[in-house]
C-alpha positions as a LaTeX table, in Angstrom:
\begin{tabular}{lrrr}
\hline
Residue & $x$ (\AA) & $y$ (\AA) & $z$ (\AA) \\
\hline
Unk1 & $-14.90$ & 30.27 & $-0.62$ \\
Unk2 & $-13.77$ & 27.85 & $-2.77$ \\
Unk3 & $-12.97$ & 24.48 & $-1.52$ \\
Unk4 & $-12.86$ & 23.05 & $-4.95$ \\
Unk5 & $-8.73$ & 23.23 & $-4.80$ \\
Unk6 & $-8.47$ & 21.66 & $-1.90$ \\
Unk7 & $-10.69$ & 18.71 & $-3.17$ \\
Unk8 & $-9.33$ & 15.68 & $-5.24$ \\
Unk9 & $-11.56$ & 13.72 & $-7.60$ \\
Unk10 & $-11.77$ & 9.84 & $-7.19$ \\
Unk11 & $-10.92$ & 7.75 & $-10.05$ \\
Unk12 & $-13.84$ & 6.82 & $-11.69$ \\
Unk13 & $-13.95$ & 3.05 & $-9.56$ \\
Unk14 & $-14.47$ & 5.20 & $-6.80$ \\
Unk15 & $-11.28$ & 3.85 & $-5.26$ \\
Unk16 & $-8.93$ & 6.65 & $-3.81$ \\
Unk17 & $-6.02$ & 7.55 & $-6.09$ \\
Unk18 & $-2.55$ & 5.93 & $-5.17$ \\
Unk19 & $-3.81$ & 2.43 & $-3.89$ \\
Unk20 & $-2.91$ & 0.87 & $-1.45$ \\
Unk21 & 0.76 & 0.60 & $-2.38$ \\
Unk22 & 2.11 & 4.19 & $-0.80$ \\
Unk23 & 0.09 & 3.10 & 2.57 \\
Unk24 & 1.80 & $-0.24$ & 2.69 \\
Unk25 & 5.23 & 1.82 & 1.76 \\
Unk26 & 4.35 & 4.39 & 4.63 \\
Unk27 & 3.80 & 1.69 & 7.26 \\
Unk28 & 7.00 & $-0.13$ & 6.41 \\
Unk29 & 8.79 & 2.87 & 6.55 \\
Unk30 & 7.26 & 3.80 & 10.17 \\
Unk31 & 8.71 & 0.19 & 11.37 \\
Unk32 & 11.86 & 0.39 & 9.92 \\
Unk33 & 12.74 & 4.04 & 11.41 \\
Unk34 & 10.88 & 2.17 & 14.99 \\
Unk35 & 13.29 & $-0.38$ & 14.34 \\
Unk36 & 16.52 & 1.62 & 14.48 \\
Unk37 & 15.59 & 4.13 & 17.01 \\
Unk38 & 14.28 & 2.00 & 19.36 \\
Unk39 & 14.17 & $-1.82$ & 19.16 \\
Unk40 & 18.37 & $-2.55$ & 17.64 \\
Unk41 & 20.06 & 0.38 & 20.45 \\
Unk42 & 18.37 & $-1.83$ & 23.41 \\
Unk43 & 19.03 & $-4.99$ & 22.01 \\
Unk44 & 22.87 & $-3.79$ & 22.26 \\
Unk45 & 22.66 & $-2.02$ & 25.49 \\
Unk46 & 21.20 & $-5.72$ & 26.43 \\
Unk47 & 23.79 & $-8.01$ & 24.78 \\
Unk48 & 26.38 & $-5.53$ & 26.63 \\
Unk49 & 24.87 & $-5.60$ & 29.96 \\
Unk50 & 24.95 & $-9.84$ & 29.61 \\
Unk51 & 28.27 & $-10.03$ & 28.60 \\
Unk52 & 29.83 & $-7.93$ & 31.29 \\
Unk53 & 27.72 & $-9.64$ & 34.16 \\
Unk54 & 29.37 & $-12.78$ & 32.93 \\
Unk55 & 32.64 & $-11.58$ & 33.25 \\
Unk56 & 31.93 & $-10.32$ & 36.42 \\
Unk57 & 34.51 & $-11.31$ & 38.88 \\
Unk58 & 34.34 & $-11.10$ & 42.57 \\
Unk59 & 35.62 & $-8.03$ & 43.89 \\
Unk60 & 34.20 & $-6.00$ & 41.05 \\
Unk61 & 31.88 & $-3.20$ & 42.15 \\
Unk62 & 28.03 & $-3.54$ & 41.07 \\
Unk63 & 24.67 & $-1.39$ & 40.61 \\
Unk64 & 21.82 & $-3.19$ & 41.63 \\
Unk65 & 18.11 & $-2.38$ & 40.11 \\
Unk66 & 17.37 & $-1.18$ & 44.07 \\
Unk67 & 19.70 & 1.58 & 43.52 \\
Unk68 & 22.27 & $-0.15$ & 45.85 \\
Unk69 & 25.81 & 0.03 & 44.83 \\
Unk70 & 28.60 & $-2.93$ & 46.47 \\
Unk71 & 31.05 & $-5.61$ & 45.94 \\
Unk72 & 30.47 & $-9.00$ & 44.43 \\
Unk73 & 31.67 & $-11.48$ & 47.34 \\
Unk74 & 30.80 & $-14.86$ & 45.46 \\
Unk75 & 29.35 & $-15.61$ & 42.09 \\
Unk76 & 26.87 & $-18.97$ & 41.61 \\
Unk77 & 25.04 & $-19.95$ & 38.91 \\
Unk78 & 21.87 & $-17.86$ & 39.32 \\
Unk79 & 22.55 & $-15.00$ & 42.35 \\
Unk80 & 25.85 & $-13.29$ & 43.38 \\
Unk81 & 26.49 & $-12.56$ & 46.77 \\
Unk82 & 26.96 & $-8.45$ & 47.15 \\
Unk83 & 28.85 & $-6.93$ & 50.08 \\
Unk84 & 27.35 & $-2.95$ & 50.92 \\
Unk85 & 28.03 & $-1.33$ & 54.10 \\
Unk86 & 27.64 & $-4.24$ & 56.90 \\
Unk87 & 25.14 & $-6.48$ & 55.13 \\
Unk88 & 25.67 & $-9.53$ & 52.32 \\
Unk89 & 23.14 & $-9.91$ & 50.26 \\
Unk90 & 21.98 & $-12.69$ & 47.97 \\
Unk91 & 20.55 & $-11.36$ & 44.48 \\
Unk92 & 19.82 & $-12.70$ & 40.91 \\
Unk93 & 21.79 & $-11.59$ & 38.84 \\
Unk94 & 19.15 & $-10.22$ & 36.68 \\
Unk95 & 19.13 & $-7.33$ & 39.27 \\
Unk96 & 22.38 & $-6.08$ & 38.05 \\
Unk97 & 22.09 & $-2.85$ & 36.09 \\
Unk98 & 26.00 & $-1.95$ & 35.86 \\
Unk99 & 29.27 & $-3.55$ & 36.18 \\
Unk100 & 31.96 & $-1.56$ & 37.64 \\
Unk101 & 35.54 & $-3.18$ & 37.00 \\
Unk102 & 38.17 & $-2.64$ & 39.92 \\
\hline
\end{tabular}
């Protein structure tokens, strides 16, 4: 077999050929594709989520992070007071996942 074509030869500084300029190229182009797939979509799902949870008005339905779906009775500073079934419950309002206008 001959391997020879599969070989490259090193410069002569024994440095590999292409420097480190196409590795520095290749990592900024894994970030930037990282970037827009991953990191901008959530920061816009977030900057959503916050705006409609203060806009939230009582009598607007809710999703909680518990899975537990009910009606905002009274809005404070920090918690919300959610109606669901029989029980009011106090929460922060960091537990709300959606906003459901009337």
């Amino acid at each position: 077999m001959n391997f020879g074509l599969f070989m490259q030869a090193a410069p002569a500084g024994g440095a590999p050929a292409g420097g480190g300029m196409a590795q520095l190229l290749l990592l900024v182009g894994i970030f930037v594709v990282f970037y827009l797939v991953l990191i901008l979509p959530e920061n816009r799902r977030r900057k959503k989520l916050q705006k409609e949870i203060n806009e939230m008005k009582i009598g607007d339905k809710v999703l909680l992070s518990g899975g537990i779906y009910g009606t905002v009775e009274f809005i404070g500073d920090k918690t919300i007071y959610v109606k669901s079934a029989d029980a009011k419950i106090e929460v922060l309002k960091g537990s709300v996942v959606e906003v459901i206008k009337k």
